[in-house]
N, C-alpha and C positions, 0 to 999 in steps of 0.2 A: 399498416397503422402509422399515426404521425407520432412519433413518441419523443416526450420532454427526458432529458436526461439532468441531471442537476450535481453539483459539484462545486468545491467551493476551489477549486485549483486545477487550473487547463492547461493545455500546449497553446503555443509553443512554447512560452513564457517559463512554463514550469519546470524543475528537473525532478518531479517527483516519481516518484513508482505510481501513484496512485492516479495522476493525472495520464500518464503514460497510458493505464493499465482502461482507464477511463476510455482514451481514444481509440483502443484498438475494440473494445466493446460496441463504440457506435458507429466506426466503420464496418462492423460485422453485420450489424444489424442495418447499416444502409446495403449492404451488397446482399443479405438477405430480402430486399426490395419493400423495406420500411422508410420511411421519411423522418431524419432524425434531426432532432433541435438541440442545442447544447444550453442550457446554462446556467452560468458562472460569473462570479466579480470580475472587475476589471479596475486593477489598482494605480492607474495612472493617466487616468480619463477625462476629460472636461464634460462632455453630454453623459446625458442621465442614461444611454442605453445605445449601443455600439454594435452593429452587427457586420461579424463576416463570415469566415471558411476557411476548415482545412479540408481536403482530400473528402471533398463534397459534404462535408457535416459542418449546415448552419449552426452559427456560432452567438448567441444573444449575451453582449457584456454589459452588465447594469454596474453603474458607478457604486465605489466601495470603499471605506480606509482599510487598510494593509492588516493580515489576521495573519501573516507570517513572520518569525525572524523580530519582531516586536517584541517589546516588553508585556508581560502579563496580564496586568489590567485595559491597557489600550486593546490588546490582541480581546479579551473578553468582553468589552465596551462594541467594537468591530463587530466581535461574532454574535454578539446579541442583536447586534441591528441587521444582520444581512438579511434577513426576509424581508424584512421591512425597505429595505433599499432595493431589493430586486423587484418586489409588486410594484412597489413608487415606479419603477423603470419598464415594465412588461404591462402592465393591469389592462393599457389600453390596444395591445395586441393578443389577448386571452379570449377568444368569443366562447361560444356554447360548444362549437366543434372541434378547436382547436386542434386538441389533443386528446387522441382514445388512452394512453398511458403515460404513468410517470415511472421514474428509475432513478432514484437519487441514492447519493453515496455519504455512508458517516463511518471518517470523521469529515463533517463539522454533523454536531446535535442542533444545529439552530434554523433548518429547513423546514421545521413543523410545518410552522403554520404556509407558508409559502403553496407547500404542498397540498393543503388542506384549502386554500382560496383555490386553486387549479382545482383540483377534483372535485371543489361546490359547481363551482361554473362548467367545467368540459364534463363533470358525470364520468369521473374513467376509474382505473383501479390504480393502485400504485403499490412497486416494489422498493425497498428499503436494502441495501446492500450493505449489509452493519458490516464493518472493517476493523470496527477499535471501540472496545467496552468504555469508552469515558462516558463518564467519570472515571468508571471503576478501579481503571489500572493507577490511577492519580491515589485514591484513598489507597489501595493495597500497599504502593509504595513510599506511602506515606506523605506525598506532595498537597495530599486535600486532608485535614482533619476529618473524620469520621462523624457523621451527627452533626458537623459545621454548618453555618448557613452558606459557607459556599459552596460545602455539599447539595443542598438543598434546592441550592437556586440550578444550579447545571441537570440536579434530577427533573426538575421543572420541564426544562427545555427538553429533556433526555425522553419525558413522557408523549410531550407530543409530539417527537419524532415518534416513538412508535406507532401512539394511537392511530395515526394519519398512512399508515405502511396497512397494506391488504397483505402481503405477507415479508417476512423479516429476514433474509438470507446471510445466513452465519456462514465461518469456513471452513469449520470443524466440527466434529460430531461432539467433541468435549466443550466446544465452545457453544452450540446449542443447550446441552447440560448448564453449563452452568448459566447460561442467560434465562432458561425456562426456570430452575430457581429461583431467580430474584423477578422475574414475568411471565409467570405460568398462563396471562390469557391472551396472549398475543402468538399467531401463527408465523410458525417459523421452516426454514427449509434449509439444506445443504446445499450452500454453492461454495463452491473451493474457489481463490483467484483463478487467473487467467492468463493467458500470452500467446500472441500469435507465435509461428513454430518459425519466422522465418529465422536463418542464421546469419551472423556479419562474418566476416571473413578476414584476417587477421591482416593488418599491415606494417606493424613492427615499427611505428610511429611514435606510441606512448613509451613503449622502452626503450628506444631509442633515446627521445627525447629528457626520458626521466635516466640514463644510466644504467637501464635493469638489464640490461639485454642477454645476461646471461645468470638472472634470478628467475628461482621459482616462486614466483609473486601470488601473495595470499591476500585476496581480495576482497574489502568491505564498502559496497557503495551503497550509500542512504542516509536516513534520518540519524543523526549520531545526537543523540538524545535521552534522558533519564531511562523511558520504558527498554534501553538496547542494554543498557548496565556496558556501558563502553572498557569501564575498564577490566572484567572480565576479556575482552578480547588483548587488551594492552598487557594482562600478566603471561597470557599466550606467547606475543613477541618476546617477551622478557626474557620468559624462556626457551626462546627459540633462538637468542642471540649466536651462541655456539655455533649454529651452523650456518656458514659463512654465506653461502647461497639464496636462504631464504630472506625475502624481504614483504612487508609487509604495508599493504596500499589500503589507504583510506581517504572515500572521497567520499564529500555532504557536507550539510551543513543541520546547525541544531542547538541547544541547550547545552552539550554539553561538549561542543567546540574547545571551549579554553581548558578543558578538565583534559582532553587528550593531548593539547599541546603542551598543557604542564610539566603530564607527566612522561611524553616522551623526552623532557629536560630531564626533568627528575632522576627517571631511568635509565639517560642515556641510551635511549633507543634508536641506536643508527641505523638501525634494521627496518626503520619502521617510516612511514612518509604520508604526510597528509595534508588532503589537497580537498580546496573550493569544490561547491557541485558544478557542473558542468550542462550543456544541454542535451537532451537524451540521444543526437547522432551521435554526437562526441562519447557518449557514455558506451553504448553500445560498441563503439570501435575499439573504445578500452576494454572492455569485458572480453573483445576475442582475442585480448593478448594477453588475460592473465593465465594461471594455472589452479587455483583454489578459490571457490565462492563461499566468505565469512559469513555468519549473521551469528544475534546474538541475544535474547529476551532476560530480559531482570525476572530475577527466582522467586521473587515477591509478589507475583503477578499468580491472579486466581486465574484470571481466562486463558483462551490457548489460542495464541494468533500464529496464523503463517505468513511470514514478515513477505511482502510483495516483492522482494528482491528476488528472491531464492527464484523465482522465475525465468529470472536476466540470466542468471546462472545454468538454469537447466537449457534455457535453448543454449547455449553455448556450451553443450556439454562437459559442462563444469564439475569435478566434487565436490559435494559439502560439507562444509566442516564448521559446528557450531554448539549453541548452547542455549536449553530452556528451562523455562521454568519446570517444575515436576508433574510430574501423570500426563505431560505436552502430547497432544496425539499427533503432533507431527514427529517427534522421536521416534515411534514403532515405526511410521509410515517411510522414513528415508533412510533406516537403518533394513528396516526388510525388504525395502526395495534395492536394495546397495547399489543405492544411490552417493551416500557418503558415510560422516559418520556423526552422529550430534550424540550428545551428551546432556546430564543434568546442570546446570549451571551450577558452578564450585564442586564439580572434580575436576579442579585444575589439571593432574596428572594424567588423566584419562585421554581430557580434549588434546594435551601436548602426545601424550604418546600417541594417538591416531595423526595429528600433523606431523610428528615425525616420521609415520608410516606413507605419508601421502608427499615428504618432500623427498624417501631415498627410494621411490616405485614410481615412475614414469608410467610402468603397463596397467600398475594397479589405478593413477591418476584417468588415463583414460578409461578401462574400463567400468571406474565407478561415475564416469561423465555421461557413458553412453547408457548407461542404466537412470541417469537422470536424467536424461533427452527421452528415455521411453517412459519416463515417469508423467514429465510434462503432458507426453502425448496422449496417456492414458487418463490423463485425471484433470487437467486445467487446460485442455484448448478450448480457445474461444470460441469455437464455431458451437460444442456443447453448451457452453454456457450461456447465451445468445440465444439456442433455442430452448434453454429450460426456464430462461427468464419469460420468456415470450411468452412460454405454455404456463405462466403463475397467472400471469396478466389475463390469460385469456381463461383459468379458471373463476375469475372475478369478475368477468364482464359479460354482459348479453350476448347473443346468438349474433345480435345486429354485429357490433361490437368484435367478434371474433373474424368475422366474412369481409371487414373493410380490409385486411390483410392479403 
């Protein structure tokens, strides 16, 4: 099959999880002997539509303003028009055969229609890879008024992302719940994230560099942003200052950038260090030299995400150590794997006494890493997920349709 993939945030450009997590999905599906098309904005471009390649996945960049790291209104002015920028830029490379499938990723909600012009014209099915309930987690935590019309206008957009999805893939069985509540007629499936298994192997480079070289460094790398409740991680350190060895690493960028750096003044958190995102080689060679993989979700939150880090973590056979929102079914799922150890968000004493468990146990550190390497391997490698995407696509489509593969 020639399949569209769509995403509003690519490599190499990006340091995100999600575009990360994006590439290693379409190289899966190229070495599966699929013909994959990428596309994505391209936020620094003169022509209307920029084509290349990574690691044999054509790459289609259609001109765009910047939906990252902006201010609010500009970043929603942006992502209201990206369909409309990307058809302006592709419409005249879309024939009748183009494409037997689509695969697009949310967040961003604003690929509706984009989606919906491809599958008038190619006739294909398309899967919807929901990653992040926006609106929703925005009213929960209070950033969107309820009943607002800027509620209203985002559920607009939020509609015809789904109308336009032949089916809807959640990453949780709780996160299926609660979405089938508020969209009981829209078909929906379980796809967990993803991550290829390979491992980086440690060079002692970043601790070096950073001073750490004889810390046990508790590691946050990603979006540091309202939906993570950051400072839940920061009263962590705080109380972790006593112990002379532990240090605490935060890399990304986000919303709530200057709230950590405040308050590591505030606090007085020498213990604690936070750095730029970086690009995903560079990321990766950092994760093989930490010793604890952090994450973190606001308690305010109805849905149950499984934050796309925790993956970087598990191939490096990492422990986890963190906090969610309440009834989180990733809770049961990485404490009965022991894997790590997560907790409710605000049992502050809970989350510290497990890191204090996991900074004075070296055996205990690795064997909850290596129970998260088999966790990985049982439940989000991509080779699985790549062929259950495939087999949605090929529920939805003719007989013709399923044999061009």
């Amino acid at each position: 099959m020639h399949l569209a993939l769509i995403i509003d945030d690519y490599l190499p450009h990006s340091t995100r999880v999600g575009a990360k997590m994006f590439h290693e999905l379409a190289c899966e599906l190229f070495n599966n002997g699929h013909q994959v098309t990428v596309i994505t904005p391209g936020f620094s471009q003169d022509n209307l539509l920029k084509e290349d390649s990574i690691d044999n996945i054509t790459i289609w960049r259609f001109k765009s303003g910047k939906i990252k790291n902006i201010n609010k209104a500009r970043r929603a002015l942006n992502e209201t028009l990206i369909s409309y920028r990307a058809w302006k830029a592709i419409n005249n490379k879309v024939k009748e055969n183009t494409f037997d499938g689509i695969i697009y990723y949310s967040p961003s909600i604003f690929f509706g229609s984009l989606v919906k012009k491809i599958k008038s014209i190619c006739e294909c099915p398309s899967y919807l890879i929901l990653r992040d309930l926006f609106p929703q987690w925005c009213i929960d935590s209070g950033l969107i008024k309820r009943n607002s019309l800027l509620e209203k206008y985002f559920r607009y957009f939020e509609k015809i992302s789904y109308e336009n999805a032949d089916t809807i893939g959640l990453m949780s069985e709780k996160n299926i719940e609660v979405f089938e509540s508020y969209n009981p007629e829209y078909k929906t499936h379980l796809l967990r994230n993803w991550a290829s298994l390979k491992k980086t192997q440690p060079l002692n480079y970043y601790k070096k560099k950073l001073g750490l070289h004889e810390k046990i460094i508790y590691f946050y790398g990603g979006n540091i942003g309202h939906a993570q409740d950051m400072t839940n991680l920061l009263r962590l350190a705080k109380g972790m200052k006593e112990y002379q060895n532990a240090h605490f690493l935060f890399v990304g960028q986000g919303d709530e950038v200057n709230l950590v750096k405040h308050l590591i003044i505030e606090w007085d958190l020498t213990n604690t260090t936070l750095l730029p995102s970086i690009n995903q080689d560079e990321f990766k060679k950092l994760l093989a030299e930490v010793d604890v993989g952090l994450f973190s979700l606001d308690k305010k939150h109805s849905s149950h995400n499984f934050p796309g880090k925790l993956l970087g973590y598990m191939v490096q056979s990492l422990p986890i150590l963190g906090s969610v929102n309440y009834d989180n079914d990733l809770m049961p799922l990485i404490n009965h794997s022991k894997a790590g150890y997560v907790h409710v968000n605000g049992n502050d004493d809970d989350l510290l006494q497990s890191a204090i468990k996991l900074y004075k146990d070296h055996e205990l550190r690795l064997h909850l890493g290596n129970n998260a390497m088999t966790l990985l391997k049982n439940e989000f490698d991509v080779t699985h997920i790549a062929r259950s995407i495939v087999n949605k696509l090929g529920d939805h489509s003719c007989y013709e349709l399923i044999t061009k593969s």
